[in-house]
C-alpha positions, 0 to 999 in steps of 0.5 A: 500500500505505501508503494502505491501511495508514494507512486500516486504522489510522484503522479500527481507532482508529475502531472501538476509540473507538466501542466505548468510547462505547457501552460507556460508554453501556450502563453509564449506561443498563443499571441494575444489580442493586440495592445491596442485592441484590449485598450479599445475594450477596456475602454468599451466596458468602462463606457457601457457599464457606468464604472464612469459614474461613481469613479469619475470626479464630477463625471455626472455634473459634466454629462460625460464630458471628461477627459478620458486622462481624469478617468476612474481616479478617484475623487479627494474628498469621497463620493460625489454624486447631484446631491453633493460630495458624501 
């Protein structure tokens, strides 16, 4: 029985070590979306699915109008929503 369970456990290493070199290997060989195109989503998500609103200094008070450099930064003094800064 301990044979058994010493082999089982070199399997299982064995197994988990072949599957982070072919793992690290797909990473190298697959290319990826370009840059730019992961940009262009991320930017497509924050645009869509309001991240703009809470996360975006004055985002609300200006209609969107913010430059895309001010983007999800914060703002300094909390929450600022059409009521005021909470």
């Amino acid at each position: 029985m301990r044979f058994i369970d010493e082999h089982r456990a070199t399997l299982i290493v064995s197994m988990c070590a072949s599957l982070c070199i072919l793992q690290a290997d797909a990473a190298e060989t697959t290319s990826a979306h370009p840059k730019s195109d992961r940009i262009d989503r991320g930017r497509y998500l924050v645009k869509t699915t309001g991240c703009n609103d809470c996360h975006t200094p004055a985002y609300a008070e200006r209609a969107g109008d913010v430059p895309e450099s001010q983007w999800l930064i914060g703002h300094t003094l909390g929450w600022q929503g059409p009521w005021g800064t909470t």
